[in-house]
C-alpha positions in Angstrom: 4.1 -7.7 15.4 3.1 -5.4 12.5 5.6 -3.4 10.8 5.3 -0.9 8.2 7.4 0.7 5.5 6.9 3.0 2.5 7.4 2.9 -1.1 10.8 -0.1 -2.5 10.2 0.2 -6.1 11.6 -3.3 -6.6 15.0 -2.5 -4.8 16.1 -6.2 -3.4 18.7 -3.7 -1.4 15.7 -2.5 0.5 13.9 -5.2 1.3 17.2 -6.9 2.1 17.9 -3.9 4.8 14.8 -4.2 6.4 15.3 -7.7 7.6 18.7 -6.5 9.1 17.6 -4.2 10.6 14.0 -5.3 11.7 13.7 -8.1 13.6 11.8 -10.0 11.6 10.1 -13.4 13.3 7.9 -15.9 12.7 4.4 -14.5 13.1 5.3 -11.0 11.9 4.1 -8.9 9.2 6.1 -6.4 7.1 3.4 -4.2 5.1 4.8 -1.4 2.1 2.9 1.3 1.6 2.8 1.2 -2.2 5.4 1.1 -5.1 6.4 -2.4 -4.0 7.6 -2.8 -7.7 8.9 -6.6 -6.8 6.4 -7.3 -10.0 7.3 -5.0 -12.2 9.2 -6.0 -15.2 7.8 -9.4 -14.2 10.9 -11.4 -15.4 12.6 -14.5 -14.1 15.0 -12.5 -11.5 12.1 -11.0 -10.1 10.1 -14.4 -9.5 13.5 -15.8 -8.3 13.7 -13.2 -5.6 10.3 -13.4 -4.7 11.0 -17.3 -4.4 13.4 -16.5 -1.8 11.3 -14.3 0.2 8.6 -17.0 0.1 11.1 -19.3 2.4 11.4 -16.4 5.2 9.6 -17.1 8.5 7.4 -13.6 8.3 4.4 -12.1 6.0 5.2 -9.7 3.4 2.0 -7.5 2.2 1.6 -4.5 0.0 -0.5 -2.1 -1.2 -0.3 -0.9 -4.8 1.4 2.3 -5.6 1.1 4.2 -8.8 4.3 2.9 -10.0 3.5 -1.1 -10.5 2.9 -3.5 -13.4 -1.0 -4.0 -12.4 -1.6 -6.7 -15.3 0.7 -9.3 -13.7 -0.6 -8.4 -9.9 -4.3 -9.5 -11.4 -2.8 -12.5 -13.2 -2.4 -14.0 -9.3 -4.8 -15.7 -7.5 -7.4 -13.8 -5.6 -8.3 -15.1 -2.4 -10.0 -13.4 0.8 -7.2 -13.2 3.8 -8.0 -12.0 7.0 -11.5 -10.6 6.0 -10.1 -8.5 3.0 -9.3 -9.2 -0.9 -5.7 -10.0 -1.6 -4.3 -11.3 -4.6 -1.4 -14.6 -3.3 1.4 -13.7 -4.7 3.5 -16.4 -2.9 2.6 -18.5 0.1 3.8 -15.2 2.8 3.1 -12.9 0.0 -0.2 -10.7 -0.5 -1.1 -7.9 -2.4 -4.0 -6.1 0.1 -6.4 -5.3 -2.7 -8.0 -2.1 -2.3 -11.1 -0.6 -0.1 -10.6 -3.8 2.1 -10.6 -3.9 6.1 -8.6 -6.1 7.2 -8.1 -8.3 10.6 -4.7 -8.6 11.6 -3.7 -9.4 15.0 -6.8 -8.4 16.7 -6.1 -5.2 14.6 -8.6 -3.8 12.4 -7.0 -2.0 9.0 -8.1 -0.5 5.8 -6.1 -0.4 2.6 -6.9 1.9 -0.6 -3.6 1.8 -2.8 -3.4 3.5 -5.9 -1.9 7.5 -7.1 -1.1 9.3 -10.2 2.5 9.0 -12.1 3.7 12.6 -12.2 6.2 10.9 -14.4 4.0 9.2 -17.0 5.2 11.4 -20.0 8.1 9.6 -19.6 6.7 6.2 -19.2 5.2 4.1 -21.8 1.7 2.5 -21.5 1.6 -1.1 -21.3 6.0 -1.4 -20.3 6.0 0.9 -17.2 2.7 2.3 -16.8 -0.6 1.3 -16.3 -4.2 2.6 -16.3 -5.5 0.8 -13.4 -3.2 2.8 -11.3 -5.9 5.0 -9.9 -8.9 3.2 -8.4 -12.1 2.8 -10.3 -15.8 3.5 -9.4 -16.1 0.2 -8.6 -13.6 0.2 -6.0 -14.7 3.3 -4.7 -17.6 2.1 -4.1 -16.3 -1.3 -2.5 -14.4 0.9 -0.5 -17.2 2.9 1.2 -19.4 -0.4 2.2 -16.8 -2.4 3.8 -16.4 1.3 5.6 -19.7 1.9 6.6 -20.2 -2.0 7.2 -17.6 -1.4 10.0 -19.2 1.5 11.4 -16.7 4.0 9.8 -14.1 2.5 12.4 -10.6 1.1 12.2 -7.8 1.1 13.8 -5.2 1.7 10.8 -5.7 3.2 7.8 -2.6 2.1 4.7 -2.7 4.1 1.3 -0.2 4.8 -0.7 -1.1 8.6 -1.1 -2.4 11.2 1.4 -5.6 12.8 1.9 -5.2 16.8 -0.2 -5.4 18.7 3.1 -2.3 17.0 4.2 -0.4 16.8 1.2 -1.2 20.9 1.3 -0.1 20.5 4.7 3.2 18.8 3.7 3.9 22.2 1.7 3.3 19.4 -1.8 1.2 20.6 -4.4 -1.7 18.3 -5.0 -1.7 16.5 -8.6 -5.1 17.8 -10.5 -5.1 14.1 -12.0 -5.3 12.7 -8.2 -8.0 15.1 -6.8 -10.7 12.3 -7.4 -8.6 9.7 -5.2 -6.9 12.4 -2.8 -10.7 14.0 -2.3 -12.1 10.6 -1.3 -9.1 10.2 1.5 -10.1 14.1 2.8 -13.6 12.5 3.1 -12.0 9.4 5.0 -10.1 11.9 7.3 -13.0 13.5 8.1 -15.5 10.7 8.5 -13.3 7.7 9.5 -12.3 6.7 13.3 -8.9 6.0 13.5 -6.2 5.4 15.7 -3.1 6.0 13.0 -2.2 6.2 9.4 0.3 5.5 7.1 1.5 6.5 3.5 4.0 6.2 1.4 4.4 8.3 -2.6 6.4 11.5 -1.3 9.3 10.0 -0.3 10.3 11.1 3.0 10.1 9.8 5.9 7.7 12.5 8.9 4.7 12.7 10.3 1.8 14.3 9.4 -1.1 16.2 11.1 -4.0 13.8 11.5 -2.3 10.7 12.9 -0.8 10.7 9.7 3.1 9.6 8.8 4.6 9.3 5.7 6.9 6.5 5.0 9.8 5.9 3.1 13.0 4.5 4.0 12.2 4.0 7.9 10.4 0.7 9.1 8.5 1.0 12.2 6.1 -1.3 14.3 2.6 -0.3 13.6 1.2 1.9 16.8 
């Protein structure tokens, strides 16, 4: 079973809730919808924690939210899983690089992490924020060809943001910093077959028009 959640920022609380209340087996995959922030300040109670996770019986994925320490995500391993990028973070551990697709349990998903910090002015470059927190051209471009190599079909879509119609839909206002990245998801709304959608960055839990539902604090199975 595939279950999704939205955004942890590095909470061990959170993660720790999940399991209780998610039946969590061997075979299962939890994915987060962005701000995972288990790699963040990147010290040793982090990797401890992370060490611990390694020994559970299910997979634990993410994609990257705005709020993450993308240096030490890249320091991992890169390795293709399931037909998509991923940096290995531990053994059950991935980080579903982005513009991938995905096969997971017969299942066919496309990831595209990344957003803007609304709170970088409070942040410092380098300690707890990072450039690379909005995609490049380069994975853009990735991005459209593993799209249009699969026919512009999947069956779930995972960002960590929304396309800007919804997030106008949502009653947010859309970030001028984000309209590159939240124009490119209007264009996947539009041009993509899909059967669902999930997000995380506005913390609430809802859904969305378009198949879409925004995650937080809930976990679901994926359906």
């Amino acid at each position: 079973m595939i279950y999704v959640t939205g955004d942890m920022h590095g909470e061990q609380e959170k993660l720790l809730a999940a399991e209780r209340d998610t039946p969590l087996r061997e075979g299962d995959t939890l994915i987060v919808c962005g701000d995972f922030g288990y790699i963040f300040r990147n010290d040793e109670r982090e990797r401890a924690f992370l060490d611990e996770v390694e020994n559970r019986p299910y997979t634990l994925c993410f994609v990257d939210g705005n709020h993450e320490n993308f240096p030490a995500i890249y320091a991992y391993p890169e390795e293709i899983w399931n037909g998509g990028r991923v940096h290995r973070i531990r053994k059950n551990i991935y980080h579903l690089m982005r513009g991938q697709v995905f096969q997971l349990e017969e299942k066919r998903v496309f990831t595209m992490g990344g957003a803007y910090s609304i709170d970088r002015h409070f942040r410092i470059e380098g300690v707890s924020w990072w450039p690379e927190e909005r995609p490049c051209r380069e994975e853009y471009d990735e991005a459209t060809r593993n799209l249009l190599a699969c026919g512009k079909k999947v069956d779930y879509i995972l960002t960590h943001t929304m396309p800007l119609k919804t997030i106008r839909q949502g009653g947010w206002f859309p970030d001028p910093h984000d309209l590159e990245l939240t124009s490119y998801l209007e264009w996947i709304l539009y041009q993509v077959q899909y059967q669902h959608w999930y997000c995380g960055h506005f913390h609430a839990d809802c859904d969305l028009p378009g198949k879409i539902t925004l995650m937080w604090n809930e976990v679901m199975p994926m359906e």
